[in-house]
PyMOL Python script that loads the backbone (N, CA, C, O; Angstrom):
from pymol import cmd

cmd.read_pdbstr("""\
ATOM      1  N   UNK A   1      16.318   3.489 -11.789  1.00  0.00           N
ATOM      2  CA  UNK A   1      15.617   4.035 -10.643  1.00  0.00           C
ATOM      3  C   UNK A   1      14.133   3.703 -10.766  1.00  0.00           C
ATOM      4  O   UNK A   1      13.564   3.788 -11.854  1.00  0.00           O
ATOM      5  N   UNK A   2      13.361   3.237  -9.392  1.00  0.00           N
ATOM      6  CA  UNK A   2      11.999   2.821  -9.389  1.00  0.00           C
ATOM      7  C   UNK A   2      11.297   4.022  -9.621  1.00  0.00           C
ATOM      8  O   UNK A   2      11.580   5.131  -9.167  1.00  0.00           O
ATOM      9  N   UNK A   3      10.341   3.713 -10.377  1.00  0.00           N
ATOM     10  CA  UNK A   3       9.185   4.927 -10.457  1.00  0.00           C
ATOM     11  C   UNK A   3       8.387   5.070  -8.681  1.00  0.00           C
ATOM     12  O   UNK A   3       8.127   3.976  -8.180  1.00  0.00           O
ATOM     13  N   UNK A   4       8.152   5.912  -8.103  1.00  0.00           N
ATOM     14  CA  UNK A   4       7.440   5.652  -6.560  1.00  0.00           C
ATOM     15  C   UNK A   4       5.461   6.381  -7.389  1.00  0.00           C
ATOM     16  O   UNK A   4       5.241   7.435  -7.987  1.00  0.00           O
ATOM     17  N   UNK A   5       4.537   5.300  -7.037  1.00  0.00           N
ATOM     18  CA  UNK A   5       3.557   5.086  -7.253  1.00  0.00           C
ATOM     19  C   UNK A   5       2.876   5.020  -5.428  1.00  0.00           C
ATOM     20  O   UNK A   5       3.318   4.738  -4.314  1.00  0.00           O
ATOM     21  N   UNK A   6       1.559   5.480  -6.045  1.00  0.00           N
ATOM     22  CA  UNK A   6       0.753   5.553  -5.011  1.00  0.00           C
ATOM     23  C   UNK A   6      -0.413   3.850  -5.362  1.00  0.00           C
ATOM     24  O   UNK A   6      -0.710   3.330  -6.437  1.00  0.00           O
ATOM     25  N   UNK A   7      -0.845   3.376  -3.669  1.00  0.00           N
ATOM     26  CA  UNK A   7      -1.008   1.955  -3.663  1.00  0.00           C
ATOM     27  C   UNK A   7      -2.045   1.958  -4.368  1.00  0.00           C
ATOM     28  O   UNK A   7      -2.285   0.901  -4.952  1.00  0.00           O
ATOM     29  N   UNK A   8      -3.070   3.193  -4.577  1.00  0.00           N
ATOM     30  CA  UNK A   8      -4.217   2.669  -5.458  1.00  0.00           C
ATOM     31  C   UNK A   8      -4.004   2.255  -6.945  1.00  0.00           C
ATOM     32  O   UNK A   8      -4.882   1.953  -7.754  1.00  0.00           O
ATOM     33  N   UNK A   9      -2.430   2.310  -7.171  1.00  0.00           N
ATOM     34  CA  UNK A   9      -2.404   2.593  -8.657  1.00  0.00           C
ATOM     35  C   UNK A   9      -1.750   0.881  -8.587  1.00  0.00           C
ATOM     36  O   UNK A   9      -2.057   0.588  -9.743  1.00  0.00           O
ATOM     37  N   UNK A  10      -1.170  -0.237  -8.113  1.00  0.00           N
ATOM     38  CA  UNK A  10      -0.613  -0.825  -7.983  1.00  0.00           C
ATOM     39  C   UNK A  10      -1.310  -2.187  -9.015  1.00  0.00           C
ATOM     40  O   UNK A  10      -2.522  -2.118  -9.219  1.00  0.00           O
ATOM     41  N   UNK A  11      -0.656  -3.194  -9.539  1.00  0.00           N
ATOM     42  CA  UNK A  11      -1.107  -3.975 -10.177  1.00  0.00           C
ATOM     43  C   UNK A  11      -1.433  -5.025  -9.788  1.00  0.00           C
ATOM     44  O   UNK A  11      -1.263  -5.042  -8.569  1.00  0.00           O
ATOM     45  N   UNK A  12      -1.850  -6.019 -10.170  1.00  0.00           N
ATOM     46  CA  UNK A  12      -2.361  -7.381  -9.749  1.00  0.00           C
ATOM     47  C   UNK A  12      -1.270  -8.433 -10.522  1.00  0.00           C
ATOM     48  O   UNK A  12      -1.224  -8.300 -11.745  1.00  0.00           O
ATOM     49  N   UNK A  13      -0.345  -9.517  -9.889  1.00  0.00           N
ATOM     50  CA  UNK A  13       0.643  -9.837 -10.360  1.00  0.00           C
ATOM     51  C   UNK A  13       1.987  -9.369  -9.940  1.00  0.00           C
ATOM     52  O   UNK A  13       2.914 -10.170 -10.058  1.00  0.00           O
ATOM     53  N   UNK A  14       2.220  -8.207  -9.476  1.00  0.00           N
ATOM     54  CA  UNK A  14       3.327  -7.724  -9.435  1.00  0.00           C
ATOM     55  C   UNK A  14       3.804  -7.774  -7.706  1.00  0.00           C
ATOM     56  O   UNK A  14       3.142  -8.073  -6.712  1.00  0.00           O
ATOM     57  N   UNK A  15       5.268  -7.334  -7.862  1.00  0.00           N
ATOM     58  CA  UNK A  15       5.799  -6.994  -5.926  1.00  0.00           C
ATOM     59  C   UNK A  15       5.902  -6.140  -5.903  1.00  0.00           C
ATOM     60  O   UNK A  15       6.349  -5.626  -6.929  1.00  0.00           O
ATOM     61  N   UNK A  16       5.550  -5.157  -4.603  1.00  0.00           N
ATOM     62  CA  UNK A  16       5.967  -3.311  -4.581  1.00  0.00           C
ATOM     63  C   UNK A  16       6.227  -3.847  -3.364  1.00  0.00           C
ATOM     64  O   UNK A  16       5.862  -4.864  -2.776  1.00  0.00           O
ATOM     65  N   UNK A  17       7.171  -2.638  -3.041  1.00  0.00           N
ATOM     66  CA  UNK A  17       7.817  -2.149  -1.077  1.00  0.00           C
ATOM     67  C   UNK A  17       7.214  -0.980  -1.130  1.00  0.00           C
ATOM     68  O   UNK A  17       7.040  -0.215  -2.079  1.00  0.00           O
ATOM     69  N   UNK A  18       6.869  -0.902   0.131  1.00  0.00           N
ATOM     70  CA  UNK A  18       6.216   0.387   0.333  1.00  0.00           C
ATOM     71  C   UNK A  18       7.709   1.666   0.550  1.00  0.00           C
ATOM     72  O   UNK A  18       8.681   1.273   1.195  1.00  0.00           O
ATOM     73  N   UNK A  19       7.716   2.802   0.087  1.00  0.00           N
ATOM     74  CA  UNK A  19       8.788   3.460   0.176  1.00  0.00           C
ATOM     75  C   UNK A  19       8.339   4.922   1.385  1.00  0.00           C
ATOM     76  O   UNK A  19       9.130   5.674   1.953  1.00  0.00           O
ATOM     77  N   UNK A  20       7.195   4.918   1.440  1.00  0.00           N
ATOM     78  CA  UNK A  20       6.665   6.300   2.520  1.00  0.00           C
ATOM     79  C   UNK A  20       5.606   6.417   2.254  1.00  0.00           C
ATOM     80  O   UNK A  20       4.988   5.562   1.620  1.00  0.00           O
ATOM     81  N   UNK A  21       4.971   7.801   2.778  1.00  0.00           N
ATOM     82  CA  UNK A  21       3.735   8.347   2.599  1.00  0.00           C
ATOM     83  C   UNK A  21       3.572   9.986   2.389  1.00  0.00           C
ATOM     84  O   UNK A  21       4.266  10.945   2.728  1.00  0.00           O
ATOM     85  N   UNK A  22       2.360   9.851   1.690  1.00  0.00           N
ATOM     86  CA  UNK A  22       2.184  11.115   1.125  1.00  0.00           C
ATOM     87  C   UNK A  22       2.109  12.462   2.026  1.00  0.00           C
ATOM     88  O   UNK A  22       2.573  13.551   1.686  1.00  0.00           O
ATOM     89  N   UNK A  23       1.357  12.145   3.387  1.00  0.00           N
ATOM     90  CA  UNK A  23       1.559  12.979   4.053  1.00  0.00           C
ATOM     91  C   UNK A  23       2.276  12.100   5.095  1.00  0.00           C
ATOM     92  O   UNK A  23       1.732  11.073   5.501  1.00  0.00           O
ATOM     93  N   UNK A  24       3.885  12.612   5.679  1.00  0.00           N
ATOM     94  CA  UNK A  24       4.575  11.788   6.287  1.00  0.00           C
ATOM     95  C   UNK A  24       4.118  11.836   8.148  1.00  0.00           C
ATOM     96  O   UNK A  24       4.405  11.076   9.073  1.00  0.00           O
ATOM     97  N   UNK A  25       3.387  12.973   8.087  1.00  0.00           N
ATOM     98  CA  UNK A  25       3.509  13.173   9.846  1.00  0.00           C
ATOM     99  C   UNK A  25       1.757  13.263  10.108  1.00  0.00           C
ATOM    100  O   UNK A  25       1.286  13.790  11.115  1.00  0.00           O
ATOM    101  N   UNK A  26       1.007  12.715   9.128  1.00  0.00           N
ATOM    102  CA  UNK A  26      -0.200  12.979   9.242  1.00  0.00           C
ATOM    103  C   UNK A  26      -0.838  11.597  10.613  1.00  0.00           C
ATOM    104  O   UNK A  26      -0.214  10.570  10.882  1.00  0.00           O
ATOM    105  N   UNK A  27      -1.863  11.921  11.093  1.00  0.00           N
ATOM    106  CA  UNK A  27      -2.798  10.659  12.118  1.00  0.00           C
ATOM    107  C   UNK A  27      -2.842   9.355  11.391  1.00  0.00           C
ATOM    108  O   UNK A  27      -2.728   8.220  11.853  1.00  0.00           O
ATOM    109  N   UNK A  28      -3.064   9.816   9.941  1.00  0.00           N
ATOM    110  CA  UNK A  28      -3.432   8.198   9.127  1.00  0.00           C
ATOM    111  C   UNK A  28      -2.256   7.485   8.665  1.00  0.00           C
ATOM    112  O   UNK A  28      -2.201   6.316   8.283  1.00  0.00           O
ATOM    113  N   UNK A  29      -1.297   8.362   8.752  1.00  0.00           N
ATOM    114  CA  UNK A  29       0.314   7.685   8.190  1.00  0.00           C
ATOM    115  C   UNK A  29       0.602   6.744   9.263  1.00  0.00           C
ATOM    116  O   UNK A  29       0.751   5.535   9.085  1.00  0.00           O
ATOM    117  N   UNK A  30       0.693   7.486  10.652  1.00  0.00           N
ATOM    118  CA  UNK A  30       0.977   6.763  11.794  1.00  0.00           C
ATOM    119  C   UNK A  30      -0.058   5.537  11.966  1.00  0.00           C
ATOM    120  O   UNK A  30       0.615   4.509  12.040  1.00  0.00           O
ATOM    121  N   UNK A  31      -0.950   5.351  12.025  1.00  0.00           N
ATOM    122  CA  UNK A  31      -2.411   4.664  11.505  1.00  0.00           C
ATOM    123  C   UNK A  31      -1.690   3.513  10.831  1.00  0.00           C
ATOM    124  O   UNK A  31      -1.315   2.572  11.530  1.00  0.00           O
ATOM    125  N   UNK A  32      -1.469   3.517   9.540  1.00  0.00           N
ATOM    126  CA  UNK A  32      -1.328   2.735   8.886  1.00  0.00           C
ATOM    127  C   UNK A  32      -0.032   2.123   8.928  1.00  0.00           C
ATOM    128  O   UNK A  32       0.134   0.936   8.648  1.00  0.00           O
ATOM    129  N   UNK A  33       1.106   3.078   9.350  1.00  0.00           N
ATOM    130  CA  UNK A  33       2.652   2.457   9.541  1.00  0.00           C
ATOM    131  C   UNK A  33       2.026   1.133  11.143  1.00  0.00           C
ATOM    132  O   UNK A  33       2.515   0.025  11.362  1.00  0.00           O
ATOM    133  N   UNK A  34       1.029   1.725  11.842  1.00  0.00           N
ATOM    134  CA  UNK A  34       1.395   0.691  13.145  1.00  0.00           C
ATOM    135  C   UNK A  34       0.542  -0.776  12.216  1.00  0.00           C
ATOM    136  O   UNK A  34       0.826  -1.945  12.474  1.00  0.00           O
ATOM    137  N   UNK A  35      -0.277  -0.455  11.378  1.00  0.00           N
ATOM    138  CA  UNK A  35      -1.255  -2.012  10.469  1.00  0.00           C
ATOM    139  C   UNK A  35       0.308  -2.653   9.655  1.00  0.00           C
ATOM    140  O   UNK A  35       0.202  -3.743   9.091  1.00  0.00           O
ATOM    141  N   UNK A  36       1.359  -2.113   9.637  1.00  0.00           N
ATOM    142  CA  UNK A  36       2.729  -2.469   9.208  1.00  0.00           C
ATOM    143  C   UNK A  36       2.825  -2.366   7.755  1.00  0.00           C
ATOM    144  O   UNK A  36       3.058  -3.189   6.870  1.00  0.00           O
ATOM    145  N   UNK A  37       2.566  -1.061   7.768  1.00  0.00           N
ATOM    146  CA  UNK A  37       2.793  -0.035   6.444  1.00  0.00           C
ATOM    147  C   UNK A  37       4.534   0.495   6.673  1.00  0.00           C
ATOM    148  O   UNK A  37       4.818   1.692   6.717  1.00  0.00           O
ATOM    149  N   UNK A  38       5.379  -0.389   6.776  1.00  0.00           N
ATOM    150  CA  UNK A  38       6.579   0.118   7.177  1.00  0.00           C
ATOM    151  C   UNK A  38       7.545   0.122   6.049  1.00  0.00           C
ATOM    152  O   UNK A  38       7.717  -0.858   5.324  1.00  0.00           O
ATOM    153  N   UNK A  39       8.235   1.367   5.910  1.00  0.00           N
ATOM    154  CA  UNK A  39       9.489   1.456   4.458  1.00  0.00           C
ATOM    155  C   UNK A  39      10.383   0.012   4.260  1.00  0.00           C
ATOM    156  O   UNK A  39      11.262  -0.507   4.948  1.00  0.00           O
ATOM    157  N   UNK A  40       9.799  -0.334   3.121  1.00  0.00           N
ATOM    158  CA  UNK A  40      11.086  -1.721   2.659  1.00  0.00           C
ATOM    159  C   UNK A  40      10.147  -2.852   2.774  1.00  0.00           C
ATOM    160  O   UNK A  40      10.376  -3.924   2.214  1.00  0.00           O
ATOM    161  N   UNK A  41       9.048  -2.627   3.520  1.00  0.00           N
ATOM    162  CA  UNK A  41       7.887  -3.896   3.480  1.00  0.00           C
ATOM    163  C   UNK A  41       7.245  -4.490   1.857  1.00  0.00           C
ATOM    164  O   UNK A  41       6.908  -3.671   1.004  1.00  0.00           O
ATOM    165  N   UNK A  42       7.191  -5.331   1.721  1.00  0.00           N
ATOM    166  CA  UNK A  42       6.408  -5.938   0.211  1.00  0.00           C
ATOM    167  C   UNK A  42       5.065  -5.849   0.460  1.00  0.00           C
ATOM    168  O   UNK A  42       4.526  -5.884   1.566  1.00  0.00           O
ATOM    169  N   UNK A  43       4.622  -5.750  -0.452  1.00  0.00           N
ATOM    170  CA  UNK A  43       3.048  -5.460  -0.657  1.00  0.00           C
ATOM    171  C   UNK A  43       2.784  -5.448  -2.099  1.00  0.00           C
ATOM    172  O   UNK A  43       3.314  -5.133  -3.164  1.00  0.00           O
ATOM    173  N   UNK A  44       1.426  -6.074  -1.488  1.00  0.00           N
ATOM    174  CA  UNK A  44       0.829  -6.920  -3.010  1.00  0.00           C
ATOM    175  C   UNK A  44      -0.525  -6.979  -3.309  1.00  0.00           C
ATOM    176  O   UNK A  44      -1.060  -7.139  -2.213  1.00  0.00           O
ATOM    177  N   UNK A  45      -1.508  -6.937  -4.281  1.00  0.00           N
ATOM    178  CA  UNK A  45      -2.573  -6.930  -4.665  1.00  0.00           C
ATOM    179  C   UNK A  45      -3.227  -8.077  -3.927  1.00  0.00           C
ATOM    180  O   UNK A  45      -2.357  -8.912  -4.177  1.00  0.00           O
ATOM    181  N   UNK A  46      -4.069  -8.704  -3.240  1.00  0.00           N
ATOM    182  CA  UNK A  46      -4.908  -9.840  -3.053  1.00  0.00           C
ATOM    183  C   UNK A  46      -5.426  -9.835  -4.049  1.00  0.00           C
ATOM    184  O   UNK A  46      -5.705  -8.922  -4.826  1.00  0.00           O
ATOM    185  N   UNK A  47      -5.675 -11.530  -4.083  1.00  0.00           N
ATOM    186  CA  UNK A  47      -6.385 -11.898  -5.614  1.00  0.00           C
ATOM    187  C   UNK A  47      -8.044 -12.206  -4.639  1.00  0.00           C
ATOM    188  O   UNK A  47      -8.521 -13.090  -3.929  1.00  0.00           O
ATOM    189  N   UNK A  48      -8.336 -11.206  -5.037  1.00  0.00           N
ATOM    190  CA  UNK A  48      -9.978 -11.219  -4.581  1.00  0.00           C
ATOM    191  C   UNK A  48     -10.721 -10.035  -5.567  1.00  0.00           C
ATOM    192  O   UNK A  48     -10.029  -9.025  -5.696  1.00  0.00           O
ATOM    193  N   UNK A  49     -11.847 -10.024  -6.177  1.00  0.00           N
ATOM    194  CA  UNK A  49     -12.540  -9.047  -7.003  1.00  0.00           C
ATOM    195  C   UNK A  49     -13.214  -8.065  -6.423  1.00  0.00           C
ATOM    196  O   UNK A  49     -14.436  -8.083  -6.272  1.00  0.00           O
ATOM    197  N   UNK A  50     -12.242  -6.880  -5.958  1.00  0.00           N
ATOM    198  CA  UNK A  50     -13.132  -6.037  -5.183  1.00  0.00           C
ATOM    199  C   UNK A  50     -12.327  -4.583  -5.833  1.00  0.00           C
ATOM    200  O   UNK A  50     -11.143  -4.545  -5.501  1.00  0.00           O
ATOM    201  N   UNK A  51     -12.651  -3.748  -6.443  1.00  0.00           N
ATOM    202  CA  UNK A  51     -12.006  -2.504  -6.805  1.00  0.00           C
ATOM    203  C   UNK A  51     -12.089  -1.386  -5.930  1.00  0.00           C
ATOM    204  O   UNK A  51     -11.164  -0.583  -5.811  1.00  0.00           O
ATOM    205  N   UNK A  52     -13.506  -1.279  -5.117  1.00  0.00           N
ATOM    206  CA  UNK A  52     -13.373  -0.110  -3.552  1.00  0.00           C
ATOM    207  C   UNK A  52     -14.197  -0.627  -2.762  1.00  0.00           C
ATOM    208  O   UNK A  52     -15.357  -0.819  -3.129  1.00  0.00           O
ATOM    209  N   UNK A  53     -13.822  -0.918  -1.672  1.00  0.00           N
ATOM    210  CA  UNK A  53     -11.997  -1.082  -1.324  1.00  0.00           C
ATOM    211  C   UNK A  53     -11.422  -2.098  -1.935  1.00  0.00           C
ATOM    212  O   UNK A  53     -11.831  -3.192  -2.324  1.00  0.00           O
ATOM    213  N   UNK A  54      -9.918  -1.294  -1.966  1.00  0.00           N
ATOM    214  CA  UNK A  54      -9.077  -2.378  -2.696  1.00  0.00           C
ATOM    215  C   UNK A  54      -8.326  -3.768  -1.404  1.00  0.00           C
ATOM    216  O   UNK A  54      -8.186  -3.335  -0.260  1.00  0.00           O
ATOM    217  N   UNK A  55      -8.000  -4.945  -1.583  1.00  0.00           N
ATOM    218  CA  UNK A  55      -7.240  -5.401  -0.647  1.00  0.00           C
ATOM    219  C   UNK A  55      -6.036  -6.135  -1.093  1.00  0.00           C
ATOM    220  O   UNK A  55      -5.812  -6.784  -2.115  1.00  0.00           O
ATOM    221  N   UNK A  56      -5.122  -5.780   0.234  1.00  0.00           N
ATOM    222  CA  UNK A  56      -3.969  -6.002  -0.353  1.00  0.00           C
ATOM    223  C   UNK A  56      -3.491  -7.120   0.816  1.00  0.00           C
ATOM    224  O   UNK A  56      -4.190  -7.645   1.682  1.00  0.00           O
ATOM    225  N   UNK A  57      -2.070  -7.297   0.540  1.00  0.00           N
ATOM    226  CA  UNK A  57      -1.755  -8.250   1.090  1.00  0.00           C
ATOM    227  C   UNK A  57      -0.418  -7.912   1.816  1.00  0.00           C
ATOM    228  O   UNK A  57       0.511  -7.788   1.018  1.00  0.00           O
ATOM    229  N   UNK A  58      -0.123  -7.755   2.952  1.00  0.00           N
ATOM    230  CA  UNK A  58       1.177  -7.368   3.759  1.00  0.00           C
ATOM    231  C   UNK A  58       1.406  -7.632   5.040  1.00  0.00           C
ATOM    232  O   UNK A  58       0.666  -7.600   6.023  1.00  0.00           O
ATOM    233  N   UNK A  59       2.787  -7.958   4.870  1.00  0.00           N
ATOM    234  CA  UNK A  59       3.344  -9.317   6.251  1.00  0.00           C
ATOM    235  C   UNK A  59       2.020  -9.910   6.796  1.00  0.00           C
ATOM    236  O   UNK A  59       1.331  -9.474   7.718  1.00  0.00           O
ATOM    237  N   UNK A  60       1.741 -11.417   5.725  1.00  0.00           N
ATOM    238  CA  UNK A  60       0.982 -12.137   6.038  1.00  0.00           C
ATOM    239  C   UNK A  60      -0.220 -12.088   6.405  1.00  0.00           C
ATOM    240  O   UNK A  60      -0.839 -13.100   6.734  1.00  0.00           O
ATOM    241  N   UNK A  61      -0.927 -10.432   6.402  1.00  0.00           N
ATOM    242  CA  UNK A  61      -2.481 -10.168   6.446  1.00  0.00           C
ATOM    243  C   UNK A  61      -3.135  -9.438   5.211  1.00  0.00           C
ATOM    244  O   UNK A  61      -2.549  -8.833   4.313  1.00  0.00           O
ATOM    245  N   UNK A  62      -4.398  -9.624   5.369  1.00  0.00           N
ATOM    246  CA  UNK A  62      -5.026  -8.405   4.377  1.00  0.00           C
ATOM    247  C   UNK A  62      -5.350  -7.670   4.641  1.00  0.00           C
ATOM    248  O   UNK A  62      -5.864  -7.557   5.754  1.00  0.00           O
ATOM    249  N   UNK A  63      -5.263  -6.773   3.853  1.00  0.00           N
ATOM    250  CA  UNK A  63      -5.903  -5.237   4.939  1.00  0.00           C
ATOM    251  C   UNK A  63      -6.857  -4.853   3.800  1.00  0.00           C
ATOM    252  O   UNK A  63      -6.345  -4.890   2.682  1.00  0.00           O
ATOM    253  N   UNK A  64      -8.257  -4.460   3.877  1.00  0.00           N
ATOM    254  CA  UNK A  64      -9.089  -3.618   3.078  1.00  0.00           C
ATOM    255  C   UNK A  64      -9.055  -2.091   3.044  1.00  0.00           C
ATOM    256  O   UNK A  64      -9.631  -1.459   3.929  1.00  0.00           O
ATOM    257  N   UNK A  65      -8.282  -1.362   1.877  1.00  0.00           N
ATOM    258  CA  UNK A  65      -8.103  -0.047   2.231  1.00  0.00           C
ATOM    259  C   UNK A  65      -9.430   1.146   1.108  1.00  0.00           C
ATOM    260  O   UNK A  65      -9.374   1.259  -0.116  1.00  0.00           O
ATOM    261  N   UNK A  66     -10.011   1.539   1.630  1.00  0.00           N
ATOM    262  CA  UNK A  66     -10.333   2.535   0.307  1.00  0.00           C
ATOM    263  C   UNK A  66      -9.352   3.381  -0.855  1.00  0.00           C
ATOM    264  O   UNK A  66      -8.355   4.098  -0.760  1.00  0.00           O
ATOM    265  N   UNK A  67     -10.021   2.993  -1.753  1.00  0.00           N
ATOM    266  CA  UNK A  67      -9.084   3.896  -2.697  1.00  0.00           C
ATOM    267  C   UNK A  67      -8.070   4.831  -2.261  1.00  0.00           C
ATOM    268  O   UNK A  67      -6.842   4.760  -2.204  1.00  0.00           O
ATOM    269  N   UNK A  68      -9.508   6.360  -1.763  1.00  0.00           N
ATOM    270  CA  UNK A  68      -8.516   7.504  -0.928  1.00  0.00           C
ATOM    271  C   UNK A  68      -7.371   7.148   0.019  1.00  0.00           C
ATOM    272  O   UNK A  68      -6.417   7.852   0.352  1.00  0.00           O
ATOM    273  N   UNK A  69      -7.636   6.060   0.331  1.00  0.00           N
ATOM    274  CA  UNK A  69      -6.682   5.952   2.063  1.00  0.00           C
ATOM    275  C   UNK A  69      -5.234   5.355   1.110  1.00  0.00           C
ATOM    276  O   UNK A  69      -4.067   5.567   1.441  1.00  0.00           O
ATOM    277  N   UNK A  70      -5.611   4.697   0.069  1.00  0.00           N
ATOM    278  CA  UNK A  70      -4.335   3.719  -0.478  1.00  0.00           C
ATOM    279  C   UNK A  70      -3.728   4.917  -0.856  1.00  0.00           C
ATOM    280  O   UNK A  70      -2.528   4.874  -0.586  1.00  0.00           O
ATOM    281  N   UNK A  71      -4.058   5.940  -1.358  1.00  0.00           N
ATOM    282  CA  UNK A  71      -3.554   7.651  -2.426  1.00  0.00           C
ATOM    283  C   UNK A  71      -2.516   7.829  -1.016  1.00  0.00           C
ATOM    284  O   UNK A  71      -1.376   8.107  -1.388  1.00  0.00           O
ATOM    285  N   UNK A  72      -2.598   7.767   0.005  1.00  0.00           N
ATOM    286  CA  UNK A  72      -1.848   8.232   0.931  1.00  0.00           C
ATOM    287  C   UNK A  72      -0.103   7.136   1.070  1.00  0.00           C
ATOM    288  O   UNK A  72       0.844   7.615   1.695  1.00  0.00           O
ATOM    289  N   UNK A  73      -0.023   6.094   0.568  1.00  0.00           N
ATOM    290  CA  UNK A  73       0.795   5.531   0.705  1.00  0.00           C
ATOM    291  C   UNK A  73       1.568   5.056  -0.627  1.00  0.00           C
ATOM    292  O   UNK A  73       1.031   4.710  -1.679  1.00  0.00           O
ATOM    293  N   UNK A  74       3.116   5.123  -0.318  1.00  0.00           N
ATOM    294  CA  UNK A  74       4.088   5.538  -1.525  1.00  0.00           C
ATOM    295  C   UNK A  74       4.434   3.958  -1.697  1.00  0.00           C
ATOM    296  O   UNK A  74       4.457   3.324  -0.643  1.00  0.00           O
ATOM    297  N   UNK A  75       4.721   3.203  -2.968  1.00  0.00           N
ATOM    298  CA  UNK A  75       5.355   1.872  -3.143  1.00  0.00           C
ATOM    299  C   UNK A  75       6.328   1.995  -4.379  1.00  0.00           C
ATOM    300  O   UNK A  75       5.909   2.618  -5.354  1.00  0.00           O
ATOM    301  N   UNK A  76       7.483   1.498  -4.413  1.00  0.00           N
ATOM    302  CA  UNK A  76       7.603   0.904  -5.669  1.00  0.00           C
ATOM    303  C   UNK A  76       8.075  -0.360  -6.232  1.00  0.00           C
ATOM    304  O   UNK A  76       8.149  -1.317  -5.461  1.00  0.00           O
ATOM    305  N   UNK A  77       8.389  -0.504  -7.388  1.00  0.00           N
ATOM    306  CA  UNK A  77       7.802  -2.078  -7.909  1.00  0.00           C
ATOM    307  C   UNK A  77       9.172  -2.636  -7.057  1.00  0.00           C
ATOM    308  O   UNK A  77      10.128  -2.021  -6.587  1.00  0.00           O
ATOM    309  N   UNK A  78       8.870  -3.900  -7.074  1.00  0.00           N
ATOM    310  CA  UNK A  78      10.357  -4.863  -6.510  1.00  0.00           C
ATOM    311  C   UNK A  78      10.865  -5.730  -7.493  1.00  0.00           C
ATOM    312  O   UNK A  78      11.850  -6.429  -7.251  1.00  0.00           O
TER     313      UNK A  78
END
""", "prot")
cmd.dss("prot")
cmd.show_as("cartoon", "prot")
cmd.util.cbc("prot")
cmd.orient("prot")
């Protein structure tokens, strides 16, 4: 069974799916599910040197998230 990790914690190198969010019915969940934060999606570290904000990489864009905002979204490894 996958450990479920929050995206700020995520590694550089590795594959995660996003599995949910921390608060499921919150403005920023919906927010971020429509940027295609969607359950079963891959998501991945961008290789760029930036620690806040972090950027990541999902269905073919980057998105720059702050730390706090990544704490809101659930992944685990693939």
């Amino acid at each position: 069974m996958s450990t479920i990790l929050s995206l700020d914690k995520i590694q550089k190198g590795r594959c995660y799916k996003v599995s949910g969010f921390e608060k499921e019915n919150s403005k920023y969940a919906e927010k971020l599910y429509k940027m295609g934060f969607v359950i079963g999606t891959p998501v991945e570290l961008a290789p760029v040197q930036l620690t806040d904000p972090m950027v990541v990489q999902i269905r073919g864009s980057r998105i720059a998230l702050r730390r706090a905002e990544a704490r809101e979204v659930l992944v685990v490894e693939s």
